[in-house]
C-alpha positions, -999 to 999 in steps of 0.1 A, spaced: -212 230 505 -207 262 485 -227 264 455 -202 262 425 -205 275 387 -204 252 360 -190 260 331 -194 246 297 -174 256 262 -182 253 225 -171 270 195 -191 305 197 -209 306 160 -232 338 171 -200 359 178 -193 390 157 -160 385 160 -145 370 128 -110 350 143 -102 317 171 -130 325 192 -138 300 223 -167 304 247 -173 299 279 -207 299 292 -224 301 327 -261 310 338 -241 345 348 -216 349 324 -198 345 295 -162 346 289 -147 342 253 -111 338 246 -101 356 214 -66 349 194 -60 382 176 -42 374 148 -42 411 129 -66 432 132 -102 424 150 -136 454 147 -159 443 177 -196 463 173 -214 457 207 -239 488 191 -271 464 202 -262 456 238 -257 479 267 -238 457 286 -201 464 301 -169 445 287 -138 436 306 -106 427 287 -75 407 299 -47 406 276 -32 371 287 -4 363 262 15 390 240 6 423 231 -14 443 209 -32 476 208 -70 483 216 -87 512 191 -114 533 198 -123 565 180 -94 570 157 -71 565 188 -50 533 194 -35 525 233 -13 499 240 -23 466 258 -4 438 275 -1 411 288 -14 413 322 -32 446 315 -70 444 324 -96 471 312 -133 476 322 -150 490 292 -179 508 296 -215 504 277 -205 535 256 -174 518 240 -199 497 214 -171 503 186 -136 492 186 -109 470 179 -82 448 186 -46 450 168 -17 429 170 20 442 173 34 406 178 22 377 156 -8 371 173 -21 380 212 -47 368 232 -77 386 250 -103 372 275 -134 390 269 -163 391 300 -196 401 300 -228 392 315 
């Protein structure tokens, strides 16, 4: 049989993140799901780990340097070690984002 991944999920308390976060552990992962109600700062400044986003219900933008970019549902982006400070904005009432890293 194939080896399979368990999962387990808990209210993340250690997140910087101030909102409706859920986490999803694994020995090689971790996966929150984040309900961006207005405006969200993330500061990943002490890690040097890569972050992938998947917007997978409404829309909102993602801000980084003074510049804000549009992201939707669907949309997926792979952001890199050097992207330690930025933020997550919502157009509609609220929009959520899966957030991966290892």
């Amino acid at each position: 049989t194939a080896d399979q991944v368990k999962l387990y999920c808990e209210k993340d308390t250690t997140s910087s993140v101030s909102g409706n976060v859920s986490a999803y552990f694994s020995d090689f992962f971790t996966t929150n799901l984040i309900t961006v109600e207005r405006e969200l700062e993330f500061d990943h400044s002490q890690s040097d780990r890569f972050t992938i986003l998947i917007c997978v219900e409404g829309s909102g933008t993602i801000g980084y340097n003074g510049v804000q970019e549009p992201f939707c549902k669907g949309e997926i982006l792979l952001l890199s070690a050097c992207f330690s400070n930025y933020s997550l904005k919502s157009i509609i009432p609220a929009f959520k984002v899966l957030e991966v890293y290892i």
